[in-house]
N, C-alpha and C positions, 0 to 999 in steps of 0.2 A: 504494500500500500504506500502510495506516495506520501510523503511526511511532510511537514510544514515549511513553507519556502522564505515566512519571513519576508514576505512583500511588503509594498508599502500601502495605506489605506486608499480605495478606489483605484487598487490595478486589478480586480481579478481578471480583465479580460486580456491584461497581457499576459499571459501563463507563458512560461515557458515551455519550449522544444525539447520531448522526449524521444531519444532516437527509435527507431520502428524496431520491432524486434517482431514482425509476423501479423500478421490478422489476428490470431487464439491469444496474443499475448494483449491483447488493444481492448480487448472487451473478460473482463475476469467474470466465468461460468459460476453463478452462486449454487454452487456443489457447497459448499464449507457455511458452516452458522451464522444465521445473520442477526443473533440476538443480542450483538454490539451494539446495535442498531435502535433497538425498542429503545423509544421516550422515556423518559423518567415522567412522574407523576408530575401535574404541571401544579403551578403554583397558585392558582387561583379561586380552584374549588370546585366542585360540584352547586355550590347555592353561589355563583356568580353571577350577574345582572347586566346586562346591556341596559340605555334608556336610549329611547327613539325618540324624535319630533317629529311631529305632523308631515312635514317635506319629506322626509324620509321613510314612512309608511307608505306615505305616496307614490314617489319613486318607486317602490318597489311593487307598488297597483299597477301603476303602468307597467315596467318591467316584464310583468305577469302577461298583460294583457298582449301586452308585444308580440308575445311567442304565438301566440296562436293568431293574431293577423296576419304576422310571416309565414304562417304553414299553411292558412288559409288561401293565402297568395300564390305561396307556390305549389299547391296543391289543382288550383285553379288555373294555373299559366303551364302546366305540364303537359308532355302529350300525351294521350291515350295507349294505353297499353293493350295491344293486337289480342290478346287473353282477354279482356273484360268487353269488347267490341261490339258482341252481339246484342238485341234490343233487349231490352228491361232494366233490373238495376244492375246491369254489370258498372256501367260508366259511376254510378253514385258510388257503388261498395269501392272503385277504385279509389278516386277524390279522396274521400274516407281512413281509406287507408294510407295514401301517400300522408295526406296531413297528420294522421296518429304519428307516422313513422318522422314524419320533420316536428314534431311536438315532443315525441322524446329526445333526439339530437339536444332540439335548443332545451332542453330542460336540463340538460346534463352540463351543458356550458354556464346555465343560468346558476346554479347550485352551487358551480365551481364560485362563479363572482359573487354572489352570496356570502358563502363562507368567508373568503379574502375578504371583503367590505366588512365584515363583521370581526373578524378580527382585528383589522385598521382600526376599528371603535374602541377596541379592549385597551386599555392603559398600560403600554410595556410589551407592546406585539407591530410588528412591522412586517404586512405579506404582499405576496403579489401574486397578479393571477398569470401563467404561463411566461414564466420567467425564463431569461435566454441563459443558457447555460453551454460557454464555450468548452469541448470536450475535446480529448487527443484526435478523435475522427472527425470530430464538425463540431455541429451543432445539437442542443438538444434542447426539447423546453417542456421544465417540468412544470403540470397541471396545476401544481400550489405548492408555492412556499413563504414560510413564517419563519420569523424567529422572535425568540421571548429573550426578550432583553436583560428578564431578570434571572433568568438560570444560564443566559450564554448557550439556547441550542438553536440551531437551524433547524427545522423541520421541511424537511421533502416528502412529496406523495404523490402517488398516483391514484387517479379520483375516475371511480367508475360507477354507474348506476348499481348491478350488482342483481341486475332482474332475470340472469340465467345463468348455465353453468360455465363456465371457462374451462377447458382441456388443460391437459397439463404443457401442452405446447408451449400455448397462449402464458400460461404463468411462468413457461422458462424467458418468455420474448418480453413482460413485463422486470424481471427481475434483471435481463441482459440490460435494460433504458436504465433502470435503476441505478445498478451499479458502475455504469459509466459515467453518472451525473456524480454519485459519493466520489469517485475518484475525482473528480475536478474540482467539490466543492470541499475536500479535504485536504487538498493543496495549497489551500488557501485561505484568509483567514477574518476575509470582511468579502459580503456578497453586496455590489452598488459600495457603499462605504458606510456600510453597517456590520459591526464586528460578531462572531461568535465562536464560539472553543470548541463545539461538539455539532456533529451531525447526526441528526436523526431521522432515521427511514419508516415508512410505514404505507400499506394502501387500502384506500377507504372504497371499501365495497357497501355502499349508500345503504343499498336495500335491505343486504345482506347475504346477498349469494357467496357462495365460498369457492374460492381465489386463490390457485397452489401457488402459492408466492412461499421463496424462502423465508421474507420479511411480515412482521406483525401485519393481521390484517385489521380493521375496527369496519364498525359500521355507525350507522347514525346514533344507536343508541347506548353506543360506546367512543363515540369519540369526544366526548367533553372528559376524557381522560387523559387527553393531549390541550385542547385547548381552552376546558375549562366550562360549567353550568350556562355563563351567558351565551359564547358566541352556539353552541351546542345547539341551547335552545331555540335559539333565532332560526339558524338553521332547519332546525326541525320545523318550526313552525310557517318557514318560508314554504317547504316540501310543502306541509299540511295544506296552506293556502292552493297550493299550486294542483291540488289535488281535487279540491273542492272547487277549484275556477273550470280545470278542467272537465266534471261530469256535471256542469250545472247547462243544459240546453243544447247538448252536441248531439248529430244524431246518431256517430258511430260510437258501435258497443263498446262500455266500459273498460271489456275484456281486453280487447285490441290496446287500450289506452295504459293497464296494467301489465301489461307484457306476460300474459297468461299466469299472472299470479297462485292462480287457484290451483294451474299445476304445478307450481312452485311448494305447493303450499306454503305460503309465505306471508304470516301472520302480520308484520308488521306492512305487509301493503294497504290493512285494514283502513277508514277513517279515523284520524284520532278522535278522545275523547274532549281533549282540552281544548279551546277557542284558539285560535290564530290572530296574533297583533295585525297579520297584514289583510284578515277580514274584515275589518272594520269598517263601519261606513264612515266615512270622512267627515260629509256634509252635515252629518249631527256632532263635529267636532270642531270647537275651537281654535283659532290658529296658534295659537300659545298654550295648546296641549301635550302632553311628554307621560310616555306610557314607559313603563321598568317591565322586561323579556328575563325571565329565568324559565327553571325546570317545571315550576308548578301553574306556566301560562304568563298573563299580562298582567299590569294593574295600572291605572292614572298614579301620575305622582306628580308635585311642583315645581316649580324653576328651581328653587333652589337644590333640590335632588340629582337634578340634570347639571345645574353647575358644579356639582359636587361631583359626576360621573365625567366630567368632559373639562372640568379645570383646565387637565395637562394636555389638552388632548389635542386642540386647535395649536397650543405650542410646540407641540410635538410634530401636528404637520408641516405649520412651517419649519420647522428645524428639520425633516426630513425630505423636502426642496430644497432646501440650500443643502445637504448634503449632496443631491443628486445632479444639481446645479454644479456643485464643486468638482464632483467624480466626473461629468462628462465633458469640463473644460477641462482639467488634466490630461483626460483622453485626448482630450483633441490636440492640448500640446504636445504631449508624445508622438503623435501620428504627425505632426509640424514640423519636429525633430529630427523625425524619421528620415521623412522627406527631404527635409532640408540637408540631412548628411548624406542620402541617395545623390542629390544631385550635385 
């Protein structure tokens, strides 16, 4: 494993040139333990709290609604498929279907920004969604990564619905992206020019399908074990919304919509029982309204609660522009550098 290079802050993308020693040697086969790898408990708890304002329930109304405009769209602008051709409903059961099939895509990316946005809220968590990660072969961009400022980890993952089975192929071809992204981001020792000491692997199978990954797996109702009761819950409740938007007035079956859940048998595709913050009706709400998101649902709370959840939190993003501000004019001077001793 490559060991720490002692860069300076906001180089990682000039990594150094490792001479080639073969194809087999470029990508390491996670044949050997990867439970180096598993998270430490995180530091914020199971009864952790996000608080939202009115804009930001919003946002994520629309968001919701987005998704199923765009399938509706391209469901409608596509060509007919020589199989469903003949007269009756073959052409509707098509539509139907292609839009099920573009409603779960965008819901998988939705989830992903979700989560990342939700942890950006957290006090001491810095993520991004499909982050470039330069590797000995190219390129690679992992689905989400965090890091918690206050224990010093990086968290990497691969973020998958989790609504069927995966082969074991498929979990050697996950574990092969994986391990080539540790190897970069273990080389080094600030990701943008945010520092951390430890890497942490894991991949989040949403629904809960099982994932032959070498690497811990979690699902939704296990991943506020990494980052924590708030962003957990938001999360869940984003899903839950998104579930409830989806089977209110469509005319294709459910089933299609669950990805054949029921032969899953897969309890937790159920509706939940607790309410969704991003169900709300808006219009019977206040513009200076602020709801607190944990494990046991929503509740109203006051400004002052909200200033107590987001004090550091505006400071922190500007301080996290000017960092990035800072990392990408370095870059540029070094590429100036560069140049300018090429020529």
């Amino acid at each position: 494993m490559a060991g720490k290079t002692g860069l300076a802050r906001g180089d990682f993308n000039n990594q150094p040139e490792t001479p080639t020693q073969g194809a087999s040697a470029m990508v390491r086969r996670p044949s050997r333990d990867a439970k180096p790898y598993r998270p430490v408990p995180n530091t914020d708890g199971a009864d952790a709290t996000l608080v939202f304002e009115k804009a930001e329930v919003q946002k994520w109304q629309a968001e919701a609604a987005d998704i199923y405009a765009k399938a509706r769209m391209r469901a409608d602008g596509c060509a007919l498929d020589p199989l469903f051709a003949r007269k009756g409903n073959g052409e509707k059961l098509y539509r139907n279907l292609v839009e099920a099939t573009c409603i779960r895509l965008f819901h998988a990316r939705l989830i992903e920004r979700a989560l990342v946005d939700f942890a950006n809220m957290q006090d001491g968590w810095r993520a991004f969604h499909e982050a470039d990660i330069p590797t000995r072969r190219s390129h690679r961009k992992a689905d989400c990564l965090a890091i918690n400022e206050r224990t010093g980890q990086l968290f990497v993952f691969e973020a998958k619905r989790g609504t069927r089975r995966y082969s074991a192929e498929e979990g050697r071809a996950i574990d092969d992206r994986l391990w080539e992204i540790v190897d970069a981001l273990e080389a080094k020792t600030h990701y943008v020019d945010w520092p951390y000491r430890k890497v942490s692997v894991f991949v989040l199978s949403f629904y809960g399908a099982d994932i032959p990954s070498k690497f811990p797996v979690y699902k939704r109702e296990t991943v506020d074990a990494v980052f924590g009761g708030g962003i957990a819950a938001a999360t869940r409740q984003m899903e839950e919304y998104l579930q409830l938007v989806a089977q209110r007035g469509h005319p294709y079956d459910e089933r299609v919509l669950l990805d054949n859940a029921e032969a899953m048998g897969a309890a937790s595709h159920r509706l939940p029982d607790l309410p969704s913050i991003f169900d709300i009706d808006l219009a019977t709400v206040e513009n200076d309204a602020f709801f607190e998101v944990g494990r046991n649902g929503y509740w109203p709370v006051g400004r002052d609660r909200f200033d107590e959840k987001r004090r550091d939190r505006f400071l922190k993003r500007e301080e996290a522009l000017m960092r990035e501000e800072r990392w990408h004019r370095e870059k540029l001077a070094l590429m100036r550098r560069r140049f300018d001793g090429e020529g």
